[in-house]
N, C-alpha and C positions, 0 to 999 in steps of 0.2 A: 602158286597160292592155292591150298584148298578152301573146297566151299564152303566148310561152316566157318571159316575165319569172319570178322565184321570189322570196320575200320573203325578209325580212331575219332568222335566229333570233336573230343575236349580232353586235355590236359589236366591232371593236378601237381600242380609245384608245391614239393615237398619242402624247400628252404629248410632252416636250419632246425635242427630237433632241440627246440627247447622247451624249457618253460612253461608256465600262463604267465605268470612274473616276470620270466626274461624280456617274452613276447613283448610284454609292455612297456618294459625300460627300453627295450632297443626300439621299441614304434618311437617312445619321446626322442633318442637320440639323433634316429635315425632323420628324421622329421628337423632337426632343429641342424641337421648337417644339410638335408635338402634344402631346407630354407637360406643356407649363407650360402650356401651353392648359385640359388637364382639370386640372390639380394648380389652375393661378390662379383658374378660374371655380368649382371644388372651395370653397376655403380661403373665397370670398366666400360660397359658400352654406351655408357651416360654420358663419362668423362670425355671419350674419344670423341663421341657426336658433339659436345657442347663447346668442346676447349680446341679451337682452331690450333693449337701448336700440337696438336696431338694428330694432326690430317695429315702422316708422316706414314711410308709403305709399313716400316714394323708394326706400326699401330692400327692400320690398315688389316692385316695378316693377324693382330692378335684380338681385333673385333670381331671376325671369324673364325678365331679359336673360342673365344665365348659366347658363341652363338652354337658353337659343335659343342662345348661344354652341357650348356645348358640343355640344349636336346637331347644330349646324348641319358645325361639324369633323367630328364624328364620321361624319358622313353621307359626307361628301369626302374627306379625308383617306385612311382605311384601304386605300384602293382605292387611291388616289395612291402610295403607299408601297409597295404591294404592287408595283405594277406598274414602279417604280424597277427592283426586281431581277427579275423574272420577264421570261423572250423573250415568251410567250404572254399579249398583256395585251386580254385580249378580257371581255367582258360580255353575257350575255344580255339580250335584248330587255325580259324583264319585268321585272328588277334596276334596270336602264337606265331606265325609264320612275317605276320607283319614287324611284331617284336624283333623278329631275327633280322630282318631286313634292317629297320631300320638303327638297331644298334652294328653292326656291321657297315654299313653306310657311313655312319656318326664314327664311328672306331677307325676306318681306311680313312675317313676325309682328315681328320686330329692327326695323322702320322703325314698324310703329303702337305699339310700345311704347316705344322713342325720344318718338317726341310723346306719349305717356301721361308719361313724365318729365318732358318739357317744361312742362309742364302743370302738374305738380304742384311744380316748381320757380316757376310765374309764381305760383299760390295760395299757396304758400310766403309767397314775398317782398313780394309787391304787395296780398295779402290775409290779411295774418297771421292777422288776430279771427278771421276766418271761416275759416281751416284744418280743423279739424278738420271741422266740421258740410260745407264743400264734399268737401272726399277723408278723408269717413268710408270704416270698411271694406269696408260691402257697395257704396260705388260703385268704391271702388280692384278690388273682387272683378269687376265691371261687367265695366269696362275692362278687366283682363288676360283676362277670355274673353271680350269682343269681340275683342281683338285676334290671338288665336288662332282663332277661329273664321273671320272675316275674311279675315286668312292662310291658312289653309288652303284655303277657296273658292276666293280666285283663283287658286289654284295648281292648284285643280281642273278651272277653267275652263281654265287651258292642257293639263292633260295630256289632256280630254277632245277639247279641236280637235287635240293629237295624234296621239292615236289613228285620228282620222279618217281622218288618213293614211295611203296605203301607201310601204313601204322595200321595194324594191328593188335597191338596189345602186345605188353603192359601200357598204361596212360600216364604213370609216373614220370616226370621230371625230375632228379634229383639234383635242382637247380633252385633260385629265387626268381628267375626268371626266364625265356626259352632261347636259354646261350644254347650255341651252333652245335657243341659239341654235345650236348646233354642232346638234345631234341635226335639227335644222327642214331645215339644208343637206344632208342624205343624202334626205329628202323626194321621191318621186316627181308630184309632183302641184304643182301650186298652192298656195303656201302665205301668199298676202298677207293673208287672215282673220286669219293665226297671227300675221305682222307688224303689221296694225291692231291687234290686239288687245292685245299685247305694247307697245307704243305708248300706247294707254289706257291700262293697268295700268303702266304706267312713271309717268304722267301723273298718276294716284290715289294710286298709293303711295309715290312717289318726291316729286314735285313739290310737291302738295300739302301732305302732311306736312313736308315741308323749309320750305313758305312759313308753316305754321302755327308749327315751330320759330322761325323767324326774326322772326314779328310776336313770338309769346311773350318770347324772350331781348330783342327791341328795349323791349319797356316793360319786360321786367326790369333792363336799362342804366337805363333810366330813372328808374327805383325805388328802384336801387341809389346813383344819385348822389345823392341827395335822403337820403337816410341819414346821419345825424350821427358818430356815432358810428362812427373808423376802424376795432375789433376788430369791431363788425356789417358794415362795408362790404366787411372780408376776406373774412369769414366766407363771406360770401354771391358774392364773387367765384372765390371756393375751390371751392365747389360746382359753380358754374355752369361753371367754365370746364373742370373735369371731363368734363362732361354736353358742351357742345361739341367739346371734343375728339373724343368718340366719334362723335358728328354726323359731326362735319367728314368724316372718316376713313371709315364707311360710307356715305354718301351722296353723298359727294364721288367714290369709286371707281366707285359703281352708277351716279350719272348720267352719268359718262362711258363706262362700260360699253354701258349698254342707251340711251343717247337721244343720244351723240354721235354725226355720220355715219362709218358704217362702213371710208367707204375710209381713213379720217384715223387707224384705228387696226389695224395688222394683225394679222394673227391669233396671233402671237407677242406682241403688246402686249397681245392683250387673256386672254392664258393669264397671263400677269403677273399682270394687272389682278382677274382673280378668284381665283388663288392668293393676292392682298392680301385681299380680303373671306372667303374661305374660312378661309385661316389666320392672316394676320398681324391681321385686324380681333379678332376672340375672344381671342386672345393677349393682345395689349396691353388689352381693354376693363379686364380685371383692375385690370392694371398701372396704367392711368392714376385710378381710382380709388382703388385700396390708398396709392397715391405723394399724390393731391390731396385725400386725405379722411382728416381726421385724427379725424372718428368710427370708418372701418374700422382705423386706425392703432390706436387707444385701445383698440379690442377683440379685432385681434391683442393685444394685449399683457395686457389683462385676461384670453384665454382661458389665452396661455401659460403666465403668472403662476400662475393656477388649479392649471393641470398641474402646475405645477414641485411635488418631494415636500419638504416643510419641514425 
């Protein structure tokens, strides 16, 4: 480093180049997508706490999926929003590095609790007798703080090769917010450690987990046709394709995110591409559950029923 260089305190996120008009129609949007975000992942962790038939491992696993949901917006979003109307859309360094942390965190824990569903959807179906006694409570308990724990590690490992770095200038994000890969390009140094290693952890948490989902759902097709009985072979096709759907959706945007080659997506494609995992993935995980699972159906209705005054 030479000595007239000077580091970096603060950030400006450039987000998307629009508007004053645009700016504003997407703050309302944007905003009324945040809000069914916390209201839908909200109502799911309502239901599950209030409606004893819901104290079941899947719903266990998917009350920590919306709780990852909900952080994970929470974490992006306010800042995104803000910055819609504000000229001044700068960040300091330490917030900045926190962001990365903990959207990384939130993003690793949503992929190993995905295959912790998976999983518990194959014991389900393919090992009914043995349910219980496989995902009793203290191993369902296991799993959800391994997968938080885990999560948060490797997101540690990145913010700590980091750090390493020196920012000198430019201050530019051309981000909404201080995703890994944006933040790594203002980097003064060498940063191919940060890219191998982003690579492995794409490879671990992404890959992996995806190819464990996909043996798990392939013997549960399997399981499922062998099933006699057309209201068991719904039943169980009801669920499952739930639990897919959200798959498809997060993992299918991440791996083209962080492990397809970069020139094939620009950088406007890929502001898209994590505005989808940021906001629209948490949004809809609700939705496609409340809509394909007529256990969460039956207990909206049994709590409102409750409420209603006689």
């Amino acid at each position: 480093m030479t000595g007239n260089q000077t580091w970096v305190m603060e950030f400006i996120l450039l987000g998307f180049p629009l508007s004053p008009k645009m700016r504003v129609l997407l703050f309302g949007l944007f905003s009324l997508f945040f809000a069914f975000t916390l209201l839908g992942n909200g109502v799911i962790l309502g239901l599950i706490w209030l409606d004893s038939r819901l104290h079941t491992p899947m719903y266990f696993f998917l009350s920590h999926l919306a709780i990852v949901d909900i952080s994970y917006a929470s974490n992006n979003v306010p800042k995104m929003l803000a910055n819609l109307l504000n000229k001044k859309r700068t960040i300091s360094f330490a917030p900045c590095i926190m962001q990365t942390f903990l959207y990384m965190a939130f993003a690793h824990t949503e992929c190993l609790i995905l295959v912790m569903m998976s999983y518990d959807r194959y014991v389900a179906i393919c090992h009914p007798l043995h349910y219980s006694i496989i995902m009793s409570w203290r191993v369902c308990t296991v799993q959800a703080i391994t997968s938080w724990v885990c999560g948060s590690l490797l997101a540690l490992v990145h913010v700590v090769l980091i750090l390493r770095l020196p920012f000198c200038g430019p201050c530019e994000i051309n981000h909404f917010f201080c995703e890994l890969l944006s933040v790594l390009k203002l980097a003064c140094a060498d940063t191919r450690l940060n890219q191998v290693v982003i690579f492995a952890a794409s490879v671990f948490i992404l890959v992996g987990p995806l190819c464990l989902v996909l043996v798990s759902y392939t013997r549960i097709l399997i399981a499922i046709l062998r099933i006699q009985a057309a209201e068991g072979r719904r039943k169980a096709f009801s669920t499952c394709s739930s639990h897919l759907c959200v798959v498809g959706l997060f993992f299918g945007s991440a791996i083209v995110m962080y492990m397809a080659p970069k020139s094939q997506h620009p950088e406007e494609q890929q502001k898209v591409l994590s505005l989808f995992y940021s906001l629209f993935n948490p949004m809809l995980n609700p939705l496609i559950y409340s809509l394909r699972s007529a256990e969460v159906r039956g207990a909206l209705r049994r709590v409102l029923w409750k409420d209603r005054p006689m």
